[in-house]
Each structure stands twice: as structure tokens, then as C-alpha cells.
N, C-alpha and C positions, 0 to 999 in steps of 0.2 A: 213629344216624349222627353226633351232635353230640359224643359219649362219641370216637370214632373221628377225627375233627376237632380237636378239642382235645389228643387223644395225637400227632396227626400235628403240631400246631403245636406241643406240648410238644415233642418231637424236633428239628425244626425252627431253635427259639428258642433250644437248648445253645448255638448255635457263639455269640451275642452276649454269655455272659458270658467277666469277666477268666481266668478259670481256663481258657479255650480257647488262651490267646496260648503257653504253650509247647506246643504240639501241631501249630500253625501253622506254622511254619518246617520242621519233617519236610516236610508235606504239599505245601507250595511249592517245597519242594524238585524237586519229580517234575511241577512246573506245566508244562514245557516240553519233558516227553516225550509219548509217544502214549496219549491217552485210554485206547484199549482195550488195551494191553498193561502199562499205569503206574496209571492214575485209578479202572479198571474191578476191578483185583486188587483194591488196597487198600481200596475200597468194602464188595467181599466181605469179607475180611478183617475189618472195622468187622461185618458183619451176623453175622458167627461168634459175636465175643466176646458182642451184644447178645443173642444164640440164646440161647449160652450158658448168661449169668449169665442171661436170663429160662426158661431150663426148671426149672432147677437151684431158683428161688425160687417160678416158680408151682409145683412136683410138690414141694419141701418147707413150701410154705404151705397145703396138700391140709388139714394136721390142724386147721386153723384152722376150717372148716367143722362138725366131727365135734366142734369141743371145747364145743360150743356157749358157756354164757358166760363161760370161761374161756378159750375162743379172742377171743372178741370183746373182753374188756381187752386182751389181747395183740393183737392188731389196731390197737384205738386208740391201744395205746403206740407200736408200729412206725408207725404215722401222723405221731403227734407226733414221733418222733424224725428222720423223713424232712420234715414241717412245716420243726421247724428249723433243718434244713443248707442250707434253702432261704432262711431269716431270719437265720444264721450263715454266708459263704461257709468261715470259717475251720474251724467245725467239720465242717462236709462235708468239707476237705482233712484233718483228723487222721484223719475215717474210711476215708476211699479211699487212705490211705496207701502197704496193699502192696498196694494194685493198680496203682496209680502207680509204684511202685519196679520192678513186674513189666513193666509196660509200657516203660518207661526200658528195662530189661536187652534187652528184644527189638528194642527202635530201634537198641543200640548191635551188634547181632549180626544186623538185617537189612542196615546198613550195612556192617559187615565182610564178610559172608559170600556177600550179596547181589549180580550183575553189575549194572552200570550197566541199568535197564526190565528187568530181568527180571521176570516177570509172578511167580514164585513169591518175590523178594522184595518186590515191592508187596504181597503178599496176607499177608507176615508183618509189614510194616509196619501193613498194614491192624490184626490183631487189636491190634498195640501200641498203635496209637490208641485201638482201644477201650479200650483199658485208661486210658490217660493221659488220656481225658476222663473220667471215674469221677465225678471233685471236680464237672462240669457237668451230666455222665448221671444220676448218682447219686440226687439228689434226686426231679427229676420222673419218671424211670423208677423208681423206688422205690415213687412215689407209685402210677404204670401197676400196679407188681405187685402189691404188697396187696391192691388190686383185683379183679387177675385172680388172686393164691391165694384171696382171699372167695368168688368165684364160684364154683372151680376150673377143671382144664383140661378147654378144651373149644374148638370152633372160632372161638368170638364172641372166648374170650383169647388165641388165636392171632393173630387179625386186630388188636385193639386193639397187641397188641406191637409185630406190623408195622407197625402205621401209625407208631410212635416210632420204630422203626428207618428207616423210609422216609424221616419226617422230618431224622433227623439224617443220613440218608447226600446228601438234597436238598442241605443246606447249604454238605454237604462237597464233593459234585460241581462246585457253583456257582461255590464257592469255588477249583477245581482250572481250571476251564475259562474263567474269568475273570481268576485270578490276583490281581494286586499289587493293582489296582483295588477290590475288593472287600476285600482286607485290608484297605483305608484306612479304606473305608467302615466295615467293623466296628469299627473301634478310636473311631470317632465315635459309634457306635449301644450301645458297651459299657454308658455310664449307663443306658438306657431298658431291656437286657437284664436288669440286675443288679435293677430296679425289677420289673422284671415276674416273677422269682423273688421279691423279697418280698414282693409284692401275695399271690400263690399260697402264698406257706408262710403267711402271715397268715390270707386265708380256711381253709386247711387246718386251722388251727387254730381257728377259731371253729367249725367243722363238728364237727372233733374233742369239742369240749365241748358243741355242740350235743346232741351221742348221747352223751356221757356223762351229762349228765342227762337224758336220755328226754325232751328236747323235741321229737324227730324222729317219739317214736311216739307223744306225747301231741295233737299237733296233730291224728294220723291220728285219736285216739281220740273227741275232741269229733265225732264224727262219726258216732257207733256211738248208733242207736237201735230202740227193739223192730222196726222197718219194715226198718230194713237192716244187721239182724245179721248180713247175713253178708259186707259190708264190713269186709276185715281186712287188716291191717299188711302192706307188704312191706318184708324187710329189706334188700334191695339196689333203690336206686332203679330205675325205666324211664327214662332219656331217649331215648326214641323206639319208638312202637310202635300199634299202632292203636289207634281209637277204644273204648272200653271200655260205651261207652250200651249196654244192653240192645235188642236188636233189637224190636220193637213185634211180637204176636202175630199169626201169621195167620189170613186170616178162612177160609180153606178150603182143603182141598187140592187143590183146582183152580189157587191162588194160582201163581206161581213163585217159588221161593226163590233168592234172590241168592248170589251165589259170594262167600264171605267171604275166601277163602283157600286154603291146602293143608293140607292135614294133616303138619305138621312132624313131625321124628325122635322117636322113641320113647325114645331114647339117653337115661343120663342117669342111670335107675334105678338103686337100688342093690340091688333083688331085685324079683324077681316074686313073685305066689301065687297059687296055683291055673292056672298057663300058664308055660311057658318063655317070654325075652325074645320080643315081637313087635314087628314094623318095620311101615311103611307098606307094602312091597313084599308083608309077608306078608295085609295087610289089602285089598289089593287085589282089587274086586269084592265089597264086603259092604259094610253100611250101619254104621256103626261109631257109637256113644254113646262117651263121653270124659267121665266123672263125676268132677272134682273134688271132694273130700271130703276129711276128718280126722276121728276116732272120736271125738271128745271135743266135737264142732261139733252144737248141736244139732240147727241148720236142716239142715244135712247129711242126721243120723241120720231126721229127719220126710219126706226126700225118699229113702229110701233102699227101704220099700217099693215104691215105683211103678219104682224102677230094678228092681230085682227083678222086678219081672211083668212088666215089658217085653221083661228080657233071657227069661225061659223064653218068653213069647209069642209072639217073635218069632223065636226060634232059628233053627227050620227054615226060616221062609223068607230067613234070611241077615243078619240084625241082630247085631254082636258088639259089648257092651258092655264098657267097660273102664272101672275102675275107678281113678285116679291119686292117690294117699293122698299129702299135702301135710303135712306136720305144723306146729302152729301152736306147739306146748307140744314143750321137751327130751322127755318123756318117749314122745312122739308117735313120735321118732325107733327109737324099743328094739322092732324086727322081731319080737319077743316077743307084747309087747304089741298092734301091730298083726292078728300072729295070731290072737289070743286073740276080739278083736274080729271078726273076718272069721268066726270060727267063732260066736259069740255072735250076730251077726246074719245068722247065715244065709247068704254072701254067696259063691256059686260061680265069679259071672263071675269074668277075670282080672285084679289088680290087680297095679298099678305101686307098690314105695316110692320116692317122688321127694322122698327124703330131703335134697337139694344145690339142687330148686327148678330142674331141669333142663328138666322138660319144662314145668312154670310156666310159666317165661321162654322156651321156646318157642312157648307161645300166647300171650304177652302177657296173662296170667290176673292177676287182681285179686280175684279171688270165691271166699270157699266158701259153699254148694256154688254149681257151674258147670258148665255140661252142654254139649255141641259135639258136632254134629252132623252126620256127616262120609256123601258118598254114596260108590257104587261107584268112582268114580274118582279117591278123594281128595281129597275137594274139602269144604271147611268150607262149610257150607250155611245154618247155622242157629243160634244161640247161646241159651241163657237162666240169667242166673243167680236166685241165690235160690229161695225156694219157691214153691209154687204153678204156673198155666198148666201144669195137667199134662196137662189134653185136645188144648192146643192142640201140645204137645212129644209129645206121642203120634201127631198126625195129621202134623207133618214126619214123624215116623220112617214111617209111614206110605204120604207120599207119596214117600219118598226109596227105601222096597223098592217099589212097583210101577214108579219108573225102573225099576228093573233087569229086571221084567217078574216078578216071583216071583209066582205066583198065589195065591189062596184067604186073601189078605188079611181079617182079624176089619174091618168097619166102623167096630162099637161099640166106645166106648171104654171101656177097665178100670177096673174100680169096684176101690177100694181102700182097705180101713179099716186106717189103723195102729194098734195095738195099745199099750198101754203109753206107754213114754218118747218112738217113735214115733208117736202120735197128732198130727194137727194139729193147729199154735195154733188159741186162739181168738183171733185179730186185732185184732175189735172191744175188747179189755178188755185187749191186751198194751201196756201205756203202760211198762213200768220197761224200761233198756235196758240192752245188756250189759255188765256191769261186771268190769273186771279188778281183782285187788288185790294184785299187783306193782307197784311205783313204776313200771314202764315207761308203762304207760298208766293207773295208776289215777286214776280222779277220785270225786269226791263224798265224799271222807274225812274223818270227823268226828270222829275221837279223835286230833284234833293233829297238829303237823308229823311224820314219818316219820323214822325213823331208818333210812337206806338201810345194808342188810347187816350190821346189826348187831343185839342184842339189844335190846329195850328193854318195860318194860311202858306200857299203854296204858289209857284208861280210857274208857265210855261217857258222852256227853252225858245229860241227863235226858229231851230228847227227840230223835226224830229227823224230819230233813226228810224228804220222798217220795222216794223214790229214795238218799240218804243210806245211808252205812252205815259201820262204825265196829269195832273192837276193844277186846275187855279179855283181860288178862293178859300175859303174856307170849311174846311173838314178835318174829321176825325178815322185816324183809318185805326182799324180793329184786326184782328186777327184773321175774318172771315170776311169783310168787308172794310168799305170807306162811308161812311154817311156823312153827305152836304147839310151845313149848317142852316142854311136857306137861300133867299134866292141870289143870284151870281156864279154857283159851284160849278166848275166846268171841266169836261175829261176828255181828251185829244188823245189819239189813239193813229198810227201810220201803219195801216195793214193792207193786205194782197189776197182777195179773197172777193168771191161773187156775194157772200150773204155774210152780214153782221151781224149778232146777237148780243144781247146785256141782259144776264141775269139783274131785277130791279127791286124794290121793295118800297112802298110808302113809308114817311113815319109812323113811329111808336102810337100816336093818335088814330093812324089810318087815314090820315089825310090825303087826299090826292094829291100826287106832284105832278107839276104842269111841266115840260121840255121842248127844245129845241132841237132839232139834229142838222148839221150842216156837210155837206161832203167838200172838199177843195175850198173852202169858205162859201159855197152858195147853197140852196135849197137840193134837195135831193130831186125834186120832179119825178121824173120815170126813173129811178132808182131806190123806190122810196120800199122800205118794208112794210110788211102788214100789218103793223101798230103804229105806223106813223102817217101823218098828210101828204101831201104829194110837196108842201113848203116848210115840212118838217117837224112839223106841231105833234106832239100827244103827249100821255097822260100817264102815269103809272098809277096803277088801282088796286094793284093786287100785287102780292111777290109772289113771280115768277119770270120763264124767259120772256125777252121782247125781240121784235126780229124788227132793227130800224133800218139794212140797208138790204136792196136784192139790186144789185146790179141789171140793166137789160141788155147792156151791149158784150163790148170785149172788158174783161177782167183787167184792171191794172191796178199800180202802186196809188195809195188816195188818201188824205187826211181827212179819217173821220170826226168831229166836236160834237158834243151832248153839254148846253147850258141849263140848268135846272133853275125853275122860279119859288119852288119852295123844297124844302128840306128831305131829302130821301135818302137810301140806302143803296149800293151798285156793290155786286158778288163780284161778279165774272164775266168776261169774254168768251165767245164764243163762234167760228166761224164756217163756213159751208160752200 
């Protein structure tokens, strides 16, 4: 609501700077005809052009989404170049140049050609305005679209547009039905207008450089520990949306479950699998699970058994699970890869890719994983994120089919041993927490300052702290990763935890990369994960999780090394 507010006083606030004053004189012109045959046109008129130029730039800012981080430079530049025309009046008027010229040409040809109120030359006057406030629109609508192409189009950037248009057309109407009065007044309020654009192009820019160096995601990251891994980054702020607290477990299904909400649109995906698109309309009358997840998440993949045996469990008497793949990592995004994964764990229900963070941001979702609990009438019942409480997320589903009356409901609840990489943590002994080793969020780095996106080698300390972890050879760390240059690149890691993981990725070619994994400097033997040999050897072939250490004995503090013999990509850590 506050996002919607501030677009509406951004529109609003145009008419007080200098760059309004030749635009003025048209518009007063027409002060002492009839509102709705003079005032009303040209209003519209004004809302055409802002249509306009706002389809034209949210539907070609679409790629900015898809380009992931080579949209997001491009992003920040267009930010900073909209910053400041806000901080430059002058340079805003060299940009809106032929739009201003274009506008001029149709003032002097609604004039001519126009009858004194005719409504169809108010509504051509109207678009010239639009055009000839550009030097004032320009900046803070600028600011509006980048915005709304980040998001992309969709009805939330629909409404935000509106409210800028609505604001600037307030100003104008005010200005039309009041007249001379109101000219005064502005010509007095011009300093305070011109202030309040460089206040905004200034913070604009301190944001801007805020997220160029990953201070936006590093704040989020001091936050990520083995308990709430599955606390993770969003890249488009919330301002405004519900409370995000985990709902407290119920003690029985006798309890009653509070109405959270509706079950928002489905819209949004950019493919299904294993189901054609489904809508609320179509889920009507069935008890609907809503599993936020991403394949590379481990907490996800350890809750993904019990989603499974709920949805065959439950089938017939009317429970449909759905699946909404959120991707955390670029490579999350490649419907390929998603597949591959869907097939790999087994997973029939039907999943959403919400690829754009569409239907995210229609639950106000913060969490992977995140489970939503929806009954026959569409109605959000019941929330839980992260792992664990699986008897008590079994007895909602539960009590939410015998609403519906479905009979022959199981009691007992489903025993379920995960298997492998799916296995649950062991809790008690997971102290090291998730660590990224992309400059975006990475912390704990001990082989020196970072050389962001560039090459550089690196070298290991002689010890490391707990949780610490560090490089040698040579690589290139990125914002979301580090990729080895080729073979020698090695990554040392001091953690407290029964299972290791590494988010991995071949090269750009797909080549295999061949590795090492060492624990205390020797073989892992009977410690060994299930991607790797029992002397430590495997392979990456695919990007996704690897699971290279499972402890068999007692848990303790261990240095784990990863030498890689040809060139690869490493996300993230991950523990269990």
C-alpha cells in the first residue's frame, strides 16, 4: 500500500517543479470553459500518453527479469540514469528532448485545427501535455517503471502506474478548477518541489550502490543459521504484506483453524509439469497443499518425502498438492534442469515454475520450503514453514478433508524414512550454517579481500576458524558463485555438522568436472556422501546439490578440502 502511495504522491508532486511552467499557460488556457467538455478530455488525453509510454517500457523491460545478472547491471544503470535527471533538472530536458518537440507540434495543431471546447481538441491537447511534461514525468515515472519491468506485467504494475497517472492528472484537474490562484501558489512552492526531486534522486542513488555492492543481500545473510536455513533472500523488497511468524502448531484436530486468507491466482508461471495451468476456480472443493520449494534447497529436498506420501495418501479422498518451484540460483531457472529433478525425485504431483516470483509475491512467501494449506473453499487455513512438524501438518490436512465430509480418513500418521540426501538432519550437532560463496552474501572468507568478477588467485590461511572457509588457486567469484579456473582450485571449509553439501555446476561447455574431497587431510572412507567414492573421487555433471560428507560415527569439529581438476562453478554450502 505504501509502494502505491508514494507513486501516487510521485505523480502528484510533477506539477511543483520549474519544468511545469511552459505547459501551464496551454492548460489555463481552457480554465474558463466547461470541466466536462474542456478539463475532462484533456485529462484523458494526459492518461493515453502515460498508458502509453508505461506499456511500451514495462512489456520491453520483460527481458530484464530472464536476463538474470546481466539484467540486474542493466537495471541499476537505468536507475542511476533516472537517479540523476532527478539530481540534474538540465539533464532530464536533453533526454526528453523529442518528446518535448513532439508535444510542442501537437499543441500547435490542437490550436489550429481544434474548435474553441471541443472535447476532441482537449483530448489532443491532453496527449501534448503528456508529452511536454516528459523533463518533470520523466524522472519519477522512470523510477515507477524499472520497477514495474523488474517485477513484470502484472496487475499489482498496473495499479502502481495508475496511481502516478492519477496523481499527476489530481494536480492537473486542481490546477484547471481552481485556476490563477493555484498558479500563484505553485510558482511559490517551485523551491520545495525541485528539493523534493533531489532528496529522491539522492536516496536513489545511495540504494543503487547499496545493491551494487550486495549490501542489501548481505544484511539478509547475517541471518542464515543451521536452524533457519531456509530463510532466504528476496530480490524485490515487500512493503506491505502479512505477518510472516510461523503459525504455532496445533494441538488436535478438534482445534479450529483460523482463516488466513484466499488462495490467490495461480497466474504468473511460466510452465507447468506433470498438470496443465490450474486456477483457484479449478481447485475448488479439494483440500489443496501449496509446497514452496527449489531443487538445490536442501531443507526443501529433506521435506519432500513426506509431501509425497501425503499427496498419494490423500488422493482419493480429495487433497491436491502442488508443487511451486521458486528458483534461488540462475541456473534454477533452465525448465531443463527443473525436469530432470522432478524426474530424479520422484515427484508426480503438479508443479508450477514461478520462474518471475509471481505467485511468491502473491502469498507474501519469505520461506523455502513453505507449505499453505488451503480447504475446499479456498481459504488459506494453516501455514508452516521450514522443516519438521510433520504430524502436526498431516493432522490439518486431515482435519481440513473431513470438512468436506470425505470419509475413511487414515488416523495414524505416516511414518517416513528419507533415504539418502533426503534423510533428516541431525539437529542436535548441525552448528555450521549456510554459506554462500558469491560476494552477494558471502561471509566468513578467509583467503582475503575478493576480487568481485574478476580473476584472481587466492591462497589458504594455515588455519581455519569454525565455520571459516577460504580458496586457493585460481578463480573468479561472482555475485552468486565462484568458478575454478581449472585444474588445482581448491575450497576448505571448517564445519560441525553430520552431512555436507555443495551446491556445484559444470562449465559453461558442460564439461565434467572431476574432484577430490578430503576430510582432516585424508580420504573420507566410511564418511563418504552419496556423490562421492569412499577415497573421495567424483564428478559434477549436472548443477545441482552434492551431498560429499555423511558422517557414521560421533559428530565433531573437521576440515573439509574439495580440489577440482577441471573448471567448475560452487553456489553454496549446505549442512545436515
Amino acid at each position: 500500500m505504501l509502494l502505491f502511495l508514494l507513486s501516487y504522491l510521485g505523480g502528484a508532486l510533477t506539477i511543483l517543479s520549474p519544468c511545469i511552467l511552459p505547459v501551464l499557460p496551454f492548460v489555463f488556457a481552457r480554465a474558463d470553459q466547461p470541466f466536462a467538455r474542456s478539463g475532462l478530455p484533456l485529462l484523458a488525453g494526459m492518461a493515453v500518453t502515460f498508458t502509453g509510454v508505461a506499456s511500451v517500457a514495462t512489456l520491453g523491460g520483460g527481458w530484464v527479469v530472464s536476463a538474470n545478472q546481466a539484467g540486474r547491471w542493466a537495471a541499476l544503470a537505468l536507475m542511476t540514469l533516472f537517479a540523476m535527471t532527478l539530481l540534474l533538472p538540465g539533464l532530464s530536458e536533453r533526454l526528453t528532448r523529442p518528446l518535448v518537440s513532439a508535444g510542442a507540434r501537437l499543441t500547435e495543431l490542437a490550436g489550429q485545427n481544434g474548435r474553441q471546447g471541443h472535447p476532441g481538441s482537449a483530448f489532443l491537447l491532453g496527449i501534448a501535455t503528456g508529452l511536454l511534461w516528459a523533463p518533470c514525468a520523466g524522472p519519477i515515472l522512470g523510477l515507477v517503471l524499472t520497477g514495474a519491468a523488474l517485477q513484470g506485467a502484472s496487475a499489482a504494475t498496473a495499479l502502481l502506474l495508475l496511481a502516478y497517472g492519477v496523481g499527476a492528472a489530481t494536480s492537473l484537474a486542481l490546477a484547471l478548477l481552481v485556476g490563477g490562484r493555484v498558479f500563484a501558489a505553485m510558482k511559490r512552492s517551485l523551491g520545495i518541489g525541485e528539493w523534493i526531486r533531489r532528496a529522491l534522486g539522492l536516496a536513489m542513488l545511495t540504494g543503487v550502490a547499496a545493491i551494487a555492492l550486495g549490501l542489501d543481500t548481505g544484511l539478509l545473510a547475517n541471518f542464515a543459521t543451521a536452524s533457519t536455513a531456509g530463510l532466504e533472500q528476496r530480490l524485490v523488497d515487500n512493503l506491505a504484506g502479512r505477518d510472516a511468524t510461523p503459525a504455532p502448531p496445533i494441538a488436535s484436530a478438534s482445534n479450529t483453524l483460523p482463516v488466513e486468507g484466499r488462495l490467490p491466482s495461480l497466474d504468473g508461471a511460466v510452465q507447468w509439469m506433470n498438470s496443465p495451468p490450474l486456477t483457484p476456480a479449478d481447485l475448488k472443493g479439494k483440500v489443496v497443499l501449496v509446497d514452496f520449494w527449489t531443487y538445490s534447497c536442501i531443507n526443501c529436498l529433506r521435506t519432500l518425502p513426506y509431501i509425497k506420501a501425503w499427496a498419494e495418501k490423500y488422493h482419493d479422498q480429495g487433497l491436491v498438492v502442488i508443487g511451486v518451484h521458486a528458483p534461488e540460483f540462475a541456473f534454477e531457472r533452465d525448465p531443463a534442469n527443473v525436469a530432470r529433478a522432478i524426474k530424479q525425485f520422484g515427484i508426480s504431483y503438479p508443479v508450477a515454475l514461478d520462474n518471475d516470483y509471481a505467485i511468491w509475491k502473491a502469498f507474501n512467501n519469505e520461506y523455502w520450503p513453505a507449505h499453505y494449506f488451503i480447504d475446499a473453499q479456498g481459504q488459506i487455513r494453516h501455514h508452516h514453514f521450514g522443516e519438521g512438524n510433520y504430524a502436526e501438518s498431516e493432522e490439518v490436512i486431515q482435519t481440513l478433508l473431513r470438512e468436506t465430509g470425505a470419509a475413511n480418513i487414515p488416523a495414524a500418521a505416516t511414518q517416513v524414512q528419507g533415504q539418502g540426501i533426503q534423510k533428516a538432519a541431525d539437529s542436535n550437532e548441525t552448528r555450521s550454517p549456510e554459506t554462500y560463496l558469491g560476494y552477494g552474501r558471502g561471509e566468513r572468507f578467509v583467503s582475503g579481500p575478493v576480487m568481485q568478477d574478476a580473476q584472481a588467485t587466492y591462497t589458504l590461511p594455515a588455519d581455519l576458524p569454525l565455520d571459516g572457509w577460504g580458496l586457493s588457486g585460481a578463480w573468479t567469484v561472482g555475485a552468486e558463485r565462484a568458478q575454478a579456473a581449472g585444474a588445482g582450485g581448491r575450497i576448505t571449509y571448517r564445519f560441525h555438522a553430520r552431512d555436507l553439501h555443495l551446491v556445484l555446476g559444470p562449465s559453461a561447455d558442460g564439461k565434467p568436472a572431476r574432484f577430490k574431497v578430503s576430510i582432516d587431510g585424508h580420504a573420507p572412507d566410511g564418511d563418504h556422501g552419496g556423490d562421492i567414492a569412499p577415497d573421495g573421487s567424483g564428478t559434477v555433471t549436472e548443477q545441482r546439490l552434492y551431498q560429499l560428507i555423511r558422517q557414521s560415527g560421533p559428530v565433531a569439529d573437521h576440515s573439509f578440502s574439495i580440489e577440482f581438476q577441471d573448471p567448475v562453478s560452487a553456489y553454496a554450502f549446505t549442512f545436515g
